[in-house]
C-alpha positions as CSV (number, residue, x, y, z in Angstrom):
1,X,24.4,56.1,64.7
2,X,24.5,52.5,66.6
3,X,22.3,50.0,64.6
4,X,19.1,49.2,66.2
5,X,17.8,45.8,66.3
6,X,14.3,44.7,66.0
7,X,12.9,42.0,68.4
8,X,10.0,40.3,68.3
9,X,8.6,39.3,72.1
10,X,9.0,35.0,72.3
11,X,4.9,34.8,71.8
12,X,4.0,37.1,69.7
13,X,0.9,36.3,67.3
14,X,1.0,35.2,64.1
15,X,-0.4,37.0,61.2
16,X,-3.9,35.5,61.1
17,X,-3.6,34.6,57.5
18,X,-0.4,32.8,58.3
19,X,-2.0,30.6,61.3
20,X,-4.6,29.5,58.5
21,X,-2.0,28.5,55.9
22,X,-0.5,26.2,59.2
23,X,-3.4,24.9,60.5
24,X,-4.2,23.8,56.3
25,X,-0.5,22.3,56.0
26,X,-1.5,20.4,59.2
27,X,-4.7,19.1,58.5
28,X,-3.2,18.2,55.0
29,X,0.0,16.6,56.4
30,X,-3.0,14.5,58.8
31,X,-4.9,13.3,55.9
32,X,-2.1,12.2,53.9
33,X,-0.7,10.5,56.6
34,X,-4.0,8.7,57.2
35,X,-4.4,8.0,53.1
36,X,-1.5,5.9,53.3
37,X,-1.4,2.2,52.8
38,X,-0.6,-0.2,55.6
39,X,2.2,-1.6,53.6
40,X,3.5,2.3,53.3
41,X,3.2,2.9,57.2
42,X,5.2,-0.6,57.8
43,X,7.8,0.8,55.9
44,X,8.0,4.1,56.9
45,X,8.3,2.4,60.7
46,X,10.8,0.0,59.7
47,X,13.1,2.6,58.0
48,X,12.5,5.2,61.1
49,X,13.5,2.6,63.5
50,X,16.6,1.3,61.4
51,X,17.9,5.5,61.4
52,X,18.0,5.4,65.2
53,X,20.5,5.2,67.4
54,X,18.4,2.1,69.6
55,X,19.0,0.3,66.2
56,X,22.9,0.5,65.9
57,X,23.2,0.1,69.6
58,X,21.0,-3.3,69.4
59,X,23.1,-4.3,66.3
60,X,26.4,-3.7,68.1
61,X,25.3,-6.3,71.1
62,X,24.1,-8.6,68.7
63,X,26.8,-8.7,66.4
64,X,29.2,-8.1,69.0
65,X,27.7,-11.0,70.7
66,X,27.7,-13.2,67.7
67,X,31.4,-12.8,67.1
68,X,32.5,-12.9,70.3
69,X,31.1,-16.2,71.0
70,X,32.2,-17.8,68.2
71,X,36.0,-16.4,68.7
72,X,38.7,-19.4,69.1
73,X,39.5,-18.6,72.0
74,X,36.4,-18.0,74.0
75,X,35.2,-21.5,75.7
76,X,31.2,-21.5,74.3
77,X,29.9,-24.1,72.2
78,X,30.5,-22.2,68.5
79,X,27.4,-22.1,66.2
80,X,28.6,-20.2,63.6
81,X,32.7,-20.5,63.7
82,X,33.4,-19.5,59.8
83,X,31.0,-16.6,60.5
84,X,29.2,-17.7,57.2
85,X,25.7,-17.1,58.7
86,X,26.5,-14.2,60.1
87,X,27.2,-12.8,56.9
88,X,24.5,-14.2,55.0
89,X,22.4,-13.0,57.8
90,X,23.8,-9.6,57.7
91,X,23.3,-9.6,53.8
92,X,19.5,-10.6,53.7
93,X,19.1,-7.5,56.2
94,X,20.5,-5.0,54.2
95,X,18.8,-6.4,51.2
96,X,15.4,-5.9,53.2
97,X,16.9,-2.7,54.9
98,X,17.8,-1.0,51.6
99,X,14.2,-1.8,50.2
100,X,12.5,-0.1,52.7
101,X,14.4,2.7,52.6
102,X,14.3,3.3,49.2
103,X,10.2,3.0,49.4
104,X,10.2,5.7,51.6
105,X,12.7,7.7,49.7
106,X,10.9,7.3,46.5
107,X,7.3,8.4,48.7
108,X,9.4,11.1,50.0
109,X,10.7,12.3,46.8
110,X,7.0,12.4,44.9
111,X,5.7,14.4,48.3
112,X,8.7,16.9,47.4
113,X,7.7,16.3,43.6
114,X,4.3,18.4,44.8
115,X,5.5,20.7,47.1
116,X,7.9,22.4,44.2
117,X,5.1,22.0,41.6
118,X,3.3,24.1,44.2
119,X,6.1,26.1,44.9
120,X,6.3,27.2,41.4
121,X,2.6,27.8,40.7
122,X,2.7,30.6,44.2
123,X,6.1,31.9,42.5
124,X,4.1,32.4,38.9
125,X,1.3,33.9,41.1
126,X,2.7,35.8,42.6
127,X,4.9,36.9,39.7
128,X,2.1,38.1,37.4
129,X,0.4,39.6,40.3
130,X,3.5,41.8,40.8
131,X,3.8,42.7,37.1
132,X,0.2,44.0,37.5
133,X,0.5,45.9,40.4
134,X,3.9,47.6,38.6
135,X,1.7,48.3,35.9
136,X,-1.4,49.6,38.5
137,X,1.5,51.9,39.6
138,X,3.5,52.9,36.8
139,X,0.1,54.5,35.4
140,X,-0.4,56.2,38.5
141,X,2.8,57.5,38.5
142,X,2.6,58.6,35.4
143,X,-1.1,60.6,35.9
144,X,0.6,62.4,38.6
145,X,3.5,63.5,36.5
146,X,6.4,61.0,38.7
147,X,9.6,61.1,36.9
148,X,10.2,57.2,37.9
149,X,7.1,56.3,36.1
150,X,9.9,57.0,32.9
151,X,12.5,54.4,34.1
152,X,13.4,52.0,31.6
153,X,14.0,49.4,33.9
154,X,10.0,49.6,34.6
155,X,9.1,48.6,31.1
156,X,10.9,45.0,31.4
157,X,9.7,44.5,34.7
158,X,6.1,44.8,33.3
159,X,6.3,41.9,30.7
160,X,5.0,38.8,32.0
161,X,7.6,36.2,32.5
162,X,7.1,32.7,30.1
163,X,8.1,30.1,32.3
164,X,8.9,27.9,29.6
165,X,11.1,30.3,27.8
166,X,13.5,30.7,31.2
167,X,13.3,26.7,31.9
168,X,14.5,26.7,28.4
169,X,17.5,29.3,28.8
170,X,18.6,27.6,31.8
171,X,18.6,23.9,30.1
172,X,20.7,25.9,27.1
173,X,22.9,27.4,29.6
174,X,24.1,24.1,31.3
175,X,25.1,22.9,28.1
């Protein structure tokens, strides 16, 4: 029998429960973004300009230019012929450059910091609400006289998961 694939037409509706949990992220994402601190938007603007392509192309003219000029052989007056200010130049910048981006990485990394705490509280949610519902159905099962209701597999998947006690096999493990 040829497998049958399953399309979804290009605009199809969202569930409605999913549009609210978008429009939330959104509104959230907007008032975080307008919580932040003028010195945090200067340097999340100074590090997205300095990731762009209009960056390295206005650093290649002016570096290009800079050397060029100052060649042996080209006749212009030199102002930098040892190409030491150029390099201290060059040096100050990525000092400054690799500031800002580690400001925004560290911003970036404590925004991921919540979304994973977050993350995990849905995932232990959602786990115990799980181990419920197998409960809810094993004992229907059982007062309808289902043989799977007897399936040994059932009784572990009903015990509520310690999250401490699997952070702490894992951390054992990787030793």
């Amino acid at each position: 029998m040829p497998e049958q694939t399953v399309t979804t037409p290009p605009h199809a509706p969202l569930a409605g429960v999913l549009e609210r949990n978008i429009r939330s992220l959104v509104q959230r994402r907007k008032a975080e973004e307008k919580a932040k601190s003028g010195a945090d938007r200067l340097a999340d603007a100074i590090t997205r300009f300095t990731g762009s392509m209009r960056f390295v192309f206005i650093h290649l003219l002016l570096y290009g230019t800079w050397i060029i000029v100052n060649l042996p052989i080209v006749p212009l007056p030199k102002f930098d012929p040892t190409y030491v200010v150029l390099a201290m130049s060059a040096s100050v910048e990525a000092i400054f450059l690799s500031t800002f981006v580690l400001i925004s990485q560290n911003r970036s990394n404590a925004a991921a910091e919540k979304r994973s705490e977050l993350d995990l509280q849905i995932s232990l949610l959602a786990e115990h609400e799980i181990t419920r519902l197998i409960e809810l159905v094993t004992a229907l099962a059982e007062q309808v006289e289902i043989q799977e209701a007897k399936n040994p597999e059932l009784a572990e998947l009903k015990r509520d998961v310690a999250p401490e006690k699997v952070l702490d096999t894992i951390e054992h493990a990787g030793r």
